[in-house]
N, C-alpha and C positions, 0 to 999 in steps of 0.2 A: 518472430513477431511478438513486439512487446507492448502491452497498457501501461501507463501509467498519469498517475490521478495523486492529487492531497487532500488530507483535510485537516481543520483543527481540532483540537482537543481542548478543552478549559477544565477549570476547574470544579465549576458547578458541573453536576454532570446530564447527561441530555435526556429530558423528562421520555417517559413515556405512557402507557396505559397501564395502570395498575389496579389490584382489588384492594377494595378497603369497605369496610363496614356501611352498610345500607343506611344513608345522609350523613355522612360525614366525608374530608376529605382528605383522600391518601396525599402523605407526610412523606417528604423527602428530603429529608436532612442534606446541609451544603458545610464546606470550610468557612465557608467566609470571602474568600483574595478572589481575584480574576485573573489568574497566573493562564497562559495559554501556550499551547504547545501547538507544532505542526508535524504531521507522519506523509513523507512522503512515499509512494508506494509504485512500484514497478512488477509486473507480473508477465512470466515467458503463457503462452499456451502449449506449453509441454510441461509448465509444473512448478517451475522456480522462482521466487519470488524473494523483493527486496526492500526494504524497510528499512527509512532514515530517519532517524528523530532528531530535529531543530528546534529553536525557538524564533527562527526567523521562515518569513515566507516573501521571498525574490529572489531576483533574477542569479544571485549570486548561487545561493543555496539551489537553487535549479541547477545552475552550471556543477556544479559539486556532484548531483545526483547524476548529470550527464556520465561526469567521470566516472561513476561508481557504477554504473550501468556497465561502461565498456568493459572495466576492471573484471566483474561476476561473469560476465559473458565474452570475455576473451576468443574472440580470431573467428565471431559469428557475424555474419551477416545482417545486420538489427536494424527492423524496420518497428519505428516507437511512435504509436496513436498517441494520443493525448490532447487536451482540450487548447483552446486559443486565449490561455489567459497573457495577457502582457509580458509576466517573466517568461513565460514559453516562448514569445514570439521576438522580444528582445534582436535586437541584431547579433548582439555578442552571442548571444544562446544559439541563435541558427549557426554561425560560425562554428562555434564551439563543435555543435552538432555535427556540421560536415567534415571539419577536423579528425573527429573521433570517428567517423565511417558510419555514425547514429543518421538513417533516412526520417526524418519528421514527418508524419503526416497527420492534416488536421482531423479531429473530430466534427459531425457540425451542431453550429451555437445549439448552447440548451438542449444539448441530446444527451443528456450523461446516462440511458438506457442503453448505449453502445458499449459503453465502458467499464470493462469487470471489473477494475478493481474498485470505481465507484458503488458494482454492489456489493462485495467486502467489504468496504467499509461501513456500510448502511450494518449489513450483520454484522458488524465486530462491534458496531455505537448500540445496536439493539440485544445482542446474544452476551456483552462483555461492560460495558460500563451505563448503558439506560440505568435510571433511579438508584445509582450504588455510589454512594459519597467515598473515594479513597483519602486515605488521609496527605498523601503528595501525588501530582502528575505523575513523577517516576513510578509511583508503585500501581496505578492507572495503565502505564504503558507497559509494565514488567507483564500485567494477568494480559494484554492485548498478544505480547510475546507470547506468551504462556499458550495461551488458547491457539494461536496458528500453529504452534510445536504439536498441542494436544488433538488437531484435528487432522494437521498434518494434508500435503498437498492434494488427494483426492478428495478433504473436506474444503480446503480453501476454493478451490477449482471448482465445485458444487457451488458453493455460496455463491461467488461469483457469476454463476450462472453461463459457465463454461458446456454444461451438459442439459441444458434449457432447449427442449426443441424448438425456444425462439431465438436461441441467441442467433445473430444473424452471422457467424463464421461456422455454423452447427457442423455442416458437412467437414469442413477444417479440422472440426477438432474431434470429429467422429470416433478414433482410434485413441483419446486418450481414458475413458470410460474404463478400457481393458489396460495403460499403460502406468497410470502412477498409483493405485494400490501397490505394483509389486515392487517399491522400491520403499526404502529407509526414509524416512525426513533426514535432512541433517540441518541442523543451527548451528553458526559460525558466531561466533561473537567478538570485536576487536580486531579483525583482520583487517591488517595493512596495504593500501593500495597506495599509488602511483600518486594520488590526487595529494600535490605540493601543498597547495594552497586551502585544501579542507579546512573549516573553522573550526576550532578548539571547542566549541559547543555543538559539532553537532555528534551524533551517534547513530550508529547504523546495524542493522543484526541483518544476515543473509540469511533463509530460508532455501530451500533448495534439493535434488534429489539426488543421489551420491551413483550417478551417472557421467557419460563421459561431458556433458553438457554444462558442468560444473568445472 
């Protein structure tokens, strides 16, 4: 059973609540460009998670993720939540989808409270780049790597609110509380899959737990 959600990244980086001296007002220095980036993200609820960085957001670059999905998750069974944006729902995408043995099922409109990895990413935009001007996206998305290596899957799976006694699969994932402390992170980086057609722009890093799941 798989989440998966995007979001963007830019340049300016995403304000938040800060302290700053009693009448005056907290300074957040920018670059300057509006350079944007998009991280699309795929999360197992047993642990393993996926991370592709583009600069494009469609139906293409979705299909691409399809395939990268299968790739990490080889010879599983993969039912993939996800929201009803257009590139999702795309006819070539559902194809694509049942092609790959990936079961789609919709989230509903404007619920992104269902979706862990949309609260991931709320903490990685709050706990990783809120009010911190980097000096390129790249090096913006390298401390985003960074930090999911440094918290590693029973912090990503926290964040997410995998162990939330509201999340609404709670019962589901009751037994992972006791199962992904005991294992390694492992980051992959440049690993070659199947996907012919992947764009020369995009990049992708696998997270993941050095299990037979992997």
């Amino acid at each position: 059973m798989l989440f998966m959600d995007e979001t963007i990244l830019t340049s300016p980086p995403p304000l938040r609540a800060k302290w700053a001296r009693q009448g005056t007002q907290a300074v957040v220095p920018i670059i300057g460009d509006h350079k944007k980036r998009i991280l699309y993200g795929t999360m197992s609820l047993r642990g393993s998670l996926l991370i592709h960085d583009t600069d494009q957001c469609n139906q293409e670059e979705f299909q691409i993720h399809l395939h990268m999905i299968r790739s990490l998750w080889r010879g599983w069974n993969l039912v993939l939540f996800l929201d009803r944006a257009s590139s999702h729902k795309a006819d070539e995408s559902i194809f694509l989808a049942e092609e790959l043995g990936i079961a789609l099922r919709w989230l509903p409109v404007a619920c992104p409270k269902l979706n862990p990895m949309d609260h991931l990413w709320r903490h990685i935009k709050g706990d990783v780049l809120a009010n911190t001007p980097y000096h390129s996206l790249d090096e913006g998305i390298a401390q985003v790597h960074q930090y999911l290596q440094d918290i590693g899957p029973a912090g990503w799976m926290r964040k997410a609110g995998l162990f939330s006694e509201q999340f609404w699969l709670r019962e589901y994932c009751a037994f992972l509380s006791n199962f992904a402390h005991r294992y390694k992170p492992l980051k992959i980086r440049g690993k070659s899959t199947d996907c012919s057609n992947r764009s020369a722009k995009s990049k992708y890093t696998l997270f993941g737990l050095t299990v037979s799941e992997m």
